[in-house]
C-alpha positions as CSV (number, residue, x, y, z in Angstrom):
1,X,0.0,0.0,0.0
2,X,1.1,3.2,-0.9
3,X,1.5,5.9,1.3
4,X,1.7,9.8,1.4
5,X,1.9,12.9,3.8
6,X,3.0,12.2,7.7
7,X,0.2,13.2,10.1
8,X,0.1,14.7,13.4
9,X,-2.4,12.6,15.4
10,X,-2.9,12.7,19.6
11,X,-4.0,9.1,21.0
12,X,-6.0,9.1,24.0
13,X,-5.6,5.3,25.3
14,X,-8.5,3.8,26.8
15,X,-8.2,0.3,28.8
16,X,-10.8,-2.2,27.4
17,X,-11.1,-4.9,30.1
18,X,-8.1,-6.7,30.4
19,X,-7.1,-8.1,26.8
20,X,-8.6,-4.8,24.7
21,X,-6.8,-1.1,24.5
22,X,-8.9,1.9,22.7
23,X,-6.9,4.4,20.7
24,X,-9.1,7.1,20.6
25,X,-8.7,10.4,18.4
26,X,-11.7,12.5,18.6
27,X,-15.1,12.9,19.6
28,X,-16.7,13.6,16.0
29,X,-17.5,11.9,12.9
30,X,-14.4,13.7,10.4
31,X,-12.3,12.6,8.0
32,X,-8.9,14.1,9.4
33,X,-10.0,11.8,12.6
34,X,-10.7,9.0,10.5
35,X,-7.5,9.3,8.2
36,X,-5.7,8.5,11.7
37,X,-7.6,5.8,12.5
38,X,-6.8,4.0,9.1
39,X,-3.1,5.5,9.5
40,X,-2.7,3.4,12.9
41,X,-4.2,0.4,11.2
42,X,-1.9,0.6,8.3
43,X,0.9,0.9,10.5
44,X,0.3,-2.2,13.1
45,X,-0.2,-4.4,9.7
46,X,3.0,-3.0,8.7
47,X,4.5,-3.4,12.0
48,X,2.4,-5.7,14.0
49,X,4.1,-7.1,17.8
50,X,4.0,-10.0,18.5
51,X,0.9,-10.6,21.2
52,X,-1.9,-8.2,19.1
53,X,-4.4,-10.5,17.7
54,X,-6.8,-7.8,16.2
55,X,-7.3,-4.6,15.0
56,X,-10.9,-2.9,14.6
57,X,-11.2,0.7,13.1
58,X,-14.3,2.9,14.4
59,X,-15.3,6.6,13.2
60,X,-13.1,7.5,15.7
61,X,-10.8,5.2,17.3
62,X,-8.7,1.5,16.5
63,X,-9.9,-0.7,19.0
64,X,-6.4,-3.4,19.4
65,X,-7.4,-7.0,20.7
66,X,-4.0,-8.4,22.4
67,X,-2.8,-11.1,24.0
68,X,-2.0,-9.9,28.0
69,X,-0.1,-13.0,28.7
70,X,2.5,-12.1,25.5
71,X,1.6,-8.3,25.2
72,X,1.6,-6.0,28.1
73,X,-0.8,-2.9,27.8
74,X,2.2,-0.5,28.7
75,X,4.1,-2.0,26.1
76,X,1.7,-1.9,23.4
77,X,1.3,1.6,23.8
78,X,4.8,2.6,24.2
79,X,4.8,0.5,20.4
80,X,1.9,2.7,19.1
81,X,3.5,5.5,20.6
82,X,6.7,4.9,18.6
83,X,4.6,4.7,15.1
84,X,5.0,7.2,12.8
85,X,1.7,7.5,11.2
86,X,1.7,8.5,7.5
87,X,-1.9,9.3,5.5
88,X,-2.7,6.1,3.1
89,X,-2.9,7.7,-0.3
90,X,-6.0,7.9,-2.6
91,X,-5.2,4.8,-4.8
92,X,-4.8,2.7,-1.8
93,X,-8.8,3.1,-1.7
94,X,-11.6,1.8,-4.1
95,X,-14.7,4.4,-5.1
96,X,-18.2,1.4,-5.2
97,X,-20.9,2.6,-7.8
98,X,-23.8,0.5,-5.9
99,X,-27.5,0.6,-7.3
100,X,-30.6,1.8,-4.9
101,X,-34.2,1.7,-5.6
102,X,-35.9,4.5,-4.5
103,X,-39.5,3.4,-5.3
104,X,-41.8,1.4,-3.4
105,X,-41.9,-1.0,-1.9
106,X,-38.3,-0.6,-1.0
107,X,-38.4,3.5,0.1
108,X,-40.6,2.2,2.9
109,X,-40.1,5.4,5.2
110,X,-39.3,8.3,2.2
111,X,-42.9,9.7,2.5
112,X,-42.8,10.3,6.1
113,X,-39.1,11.0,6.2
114,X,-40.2,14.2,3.0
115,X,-42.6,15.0,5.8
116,X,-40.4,15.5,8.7
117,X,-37.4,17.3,6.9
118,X,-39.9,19.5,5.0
119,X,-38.8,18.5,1.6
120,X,-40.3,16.9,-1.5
121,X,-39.1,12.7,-2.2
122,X,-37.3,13.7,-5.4
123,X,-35.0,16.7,-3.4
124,X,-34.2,13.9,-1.2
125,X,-33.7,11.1,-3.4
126,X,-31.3,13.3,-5.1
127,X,-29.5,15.0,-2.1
128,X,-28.9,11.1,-0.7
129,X,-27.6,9.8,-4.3
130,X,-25.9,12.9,-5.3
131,X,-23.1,12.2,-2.4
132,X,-19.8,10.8,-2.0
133,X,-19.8,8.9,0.9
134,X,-16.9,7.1,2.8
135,X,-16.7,3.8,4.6
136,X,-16.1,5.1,8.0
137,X,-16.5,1.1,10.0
138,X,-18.8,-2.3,10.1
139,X,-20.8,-2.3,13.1
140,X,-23.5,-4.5,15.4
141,X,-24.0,-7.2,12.7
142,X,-21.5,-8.8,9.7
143,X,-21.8,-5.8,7.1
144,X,-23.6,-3.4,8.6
145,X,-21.5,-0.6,6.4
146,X,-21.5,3.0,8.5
147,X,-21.0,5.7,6.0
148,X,-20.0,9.5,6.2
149,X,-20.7,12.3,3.7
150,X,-24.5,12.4,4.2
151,X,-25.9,16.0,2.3
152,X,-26.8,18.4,5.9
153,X,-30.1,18.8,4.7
154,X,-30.9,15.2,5.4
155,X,-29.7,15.5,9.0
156,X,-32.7,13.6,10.7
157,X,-32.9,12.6,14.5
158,X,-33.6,8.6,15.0
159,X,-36.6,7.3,16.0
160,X,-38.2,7.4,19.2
161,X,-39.1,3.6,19.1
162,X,-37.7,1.3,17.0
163,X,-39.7,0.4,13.3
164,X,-40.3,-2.7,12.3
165,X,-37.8,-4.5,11.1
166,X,-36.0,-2.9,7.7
167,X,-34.9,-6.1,5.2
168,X,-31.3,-6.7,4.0
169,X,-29.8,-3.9,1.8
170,X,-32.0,-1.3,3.4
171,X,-30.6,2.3,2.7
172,X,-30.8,4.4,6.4
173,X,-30.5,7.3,7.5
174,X,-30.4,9.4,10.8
175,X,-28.2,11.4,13.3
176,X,-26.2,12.6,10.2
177,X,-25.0,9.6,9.1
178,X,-25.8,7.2,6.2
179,X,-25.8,2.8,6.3
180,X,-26.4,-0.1,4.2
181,X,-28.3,-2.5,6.0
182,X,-26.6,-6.0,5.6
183,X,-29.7,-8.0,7.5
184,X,-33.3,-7.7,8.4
185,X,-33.8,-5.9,11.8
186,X,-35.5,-3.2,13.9
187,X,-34.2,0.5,13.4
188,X,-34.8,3.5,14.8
189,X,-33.1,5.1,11.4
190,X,-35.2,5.8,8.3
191,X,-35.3,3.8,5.2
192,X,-35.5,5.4,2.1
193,X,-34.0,2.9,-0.1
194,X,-33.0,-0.7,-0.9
195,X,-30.1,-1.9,-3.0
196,X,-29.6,-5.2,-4.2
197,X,-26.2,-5.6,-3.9
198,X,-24.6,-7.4,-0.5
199,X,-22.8,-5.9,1.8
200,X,-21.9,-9.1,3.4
201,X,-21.8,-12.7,1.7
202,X,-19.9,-15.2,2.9
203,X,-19.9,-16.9,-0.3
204,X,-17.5,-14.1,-1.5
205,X,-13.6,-13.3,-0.6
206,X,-13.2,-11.1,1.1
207,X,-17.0,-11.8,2.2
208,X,-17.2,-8.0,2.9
209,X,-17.5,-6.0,0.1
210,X,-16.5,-2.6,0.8
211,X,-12.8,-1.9,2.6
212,X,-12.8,0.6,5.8
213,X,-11.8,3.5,3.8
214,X,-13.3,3.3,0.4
215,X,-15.7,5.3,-1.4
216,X,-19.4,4.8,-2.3
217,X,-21.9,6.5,-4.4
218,X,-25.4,5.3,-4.9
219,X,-27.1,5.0,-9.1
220,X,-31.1,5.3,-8.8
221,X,-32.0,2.4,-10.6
222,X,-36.3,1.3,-11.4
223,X,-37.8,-1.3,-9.4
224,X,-37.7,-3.7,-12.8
225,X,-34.0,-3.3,-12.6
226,X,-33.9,-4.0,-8.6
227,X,-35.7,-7.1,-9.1
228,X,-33.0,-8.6,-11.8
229,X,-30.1,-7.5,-10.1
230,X,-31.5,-9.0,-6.9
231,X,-31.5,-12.2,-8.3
232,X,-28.0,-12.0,-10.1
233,X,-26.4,-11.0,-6.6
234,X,-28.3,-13.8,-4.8
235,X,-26.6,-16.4,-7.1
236,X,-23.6,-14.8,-6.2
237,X,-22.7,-11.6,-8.3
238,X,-21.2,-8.9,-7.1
239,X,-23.7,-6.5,-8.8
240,X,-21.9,-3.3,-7.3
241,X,-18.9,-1.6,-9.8
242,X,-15.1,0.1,-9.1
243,X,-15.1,2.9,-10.8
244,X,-12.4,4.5,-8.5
C-alpha cells in the first residue's frame, strides 16, 4: 500500500477490560479523525508485535485486541507510541458505484421521512444519491457498512421507538449519518431505499464488500432493474462496480 503525507495525530488510550486497549482520536465523525484511524491500522499491519491478535477501526478510534499474557498494555502503547503514522494515499482506496431503488416498496419510510425534513421525495432522493460517501467502520452485525458524507439537509434525529424490522440492503438514515443495512432488523433510522447488492456474503472473498476506507456512491435504478439484479447478486454476483 502506498502511502503519502506524515500526520500529526494525539491518542487518548482507553483500557478495554483486560485483553482490549482503545486508541481514541476525537469525539466527532471527520475525515482528518478517520485518516488517523486508518493510519494506525496501516501501520500495526506494517509493523504488527507480536501478542496483538486484532485490529478494529471505528469513526473514531482503533480498537487493538492483544494477548496480556505475550503483550503487556504498557508495552503496546509505548509500540503505538513509537509509530510514525503517514496518511494512506488515494489509490490505496476503491470508489463502489452500488445501485438503490428509491420506489416502493423498498423507500418504505421516504414519505414520512419528506414530511419530517420538510422537503419533496425527489429533493431527497437526489440529495442522498448525489453524495460521496466514505466507509467510515462495520458495526452490530457482519456488514452493517456506517457511511459519512450524508448531504446536511438530510440530517434527521432517530426514532423514538424502533420500526419494524428494515430487510437486507436497506438504505438508512439518521443522526447525520448514512448505512447499508446488511440483514433484516429493527431501526430507529429511516429507510429510504434498498439496494440489491450485499454488503456481506460469505460466499465471497473477502466476504465484505466494501474496505474501511473506500468510497461509495449510490445510481437510482427502477424497481424492474432491482428485481434482476437481486436475483444475479443472490446467485452470487457482485452486482456493485469500481469505478475509483
Amino acid at each position: 500500500m502506498t502511502q503519502d503525507a506524515a500526520l500529526s495525530c494525539q491518542p487518548r488510550f482507553l483500557p478495554a477490560g483486560e485483553s482490549a486497549l482503545v486508541v481514541e482520536y476525537g469525539q466527532t465523525i471527520d475525515p482528518a479523525i478517520h485518516d488517523c484511524v486508518l493510519a494506525l491500522d496501516a501501520a500495526l499491519a506494517a509493523a504488527r508485535p507480536e501478542g496483538l491478535i486484532e485490529t478494529v477501526p471505528t469513526y473514531r478510534s482503533l480498537m487493538l485486541h492483544f494477548d496480556p499474557r505475550i503483550l503487556a498494555p504498557d508495552d503496546l502503547i509505548a509500540h503505538v507510541q513509537g509509530l510514525a503514522l503517514r496518511k494512506q494515499a488515494t489509490g490505496a482506496s476503491k470508489r463502489w458505484r452500488i445501485p438503490v431503488c428509491y420506489e416502493l416498496p423498498h423507500a418504505e419510510d421516504l414519505a414520512e421521512l419528506a414530511g419530517l425534513l420538510k422537503l419533496s421525495e425527489e429533493r431527497i432522493v437526489a440529495l442522498h444519491a448525489g453524495a460521496v460517501y466514505r466507509v467510515y467502520m462495520y458495526g452490530f452485525v457482519p456488514g452493517f457498512t456506517f457511511l459519512g458524507g450524508l448531504a446536511p439537509e438530510l440530517n434527521v434525529s432517530r426514532r423514538l421507538s424502533p420500526r419494524p424490522p428494515a430487510p437486507e440492503g436497506a438504505l438508512l438514515i439518521a443522526g447525520g449519518q448514512a448505512l447499508i443495512a446488511s440483514f433484516s432488523m429493527p431501526t430507529g433510522w429511516y429507510d429510504l431505499g434498498r439496494t440489491p447488492v450485499k454488503a456481506f456474503d460469505p460466499r465471497r472473498d473477502p466476504a465484505f464488500l466494501c474496505g474501511i476506507g473506500d468510497e461509495v456512491v449510490f445510481e437510482p435504478i427502477a424497481l424492474s432493474t432491482f428485481d434482476a439484479l437481486s436475483a444475479e447478486a443472490e446467485a452470487g454476483g457482485r452486482v456493485a462496480q469500481v469505478v475509483g
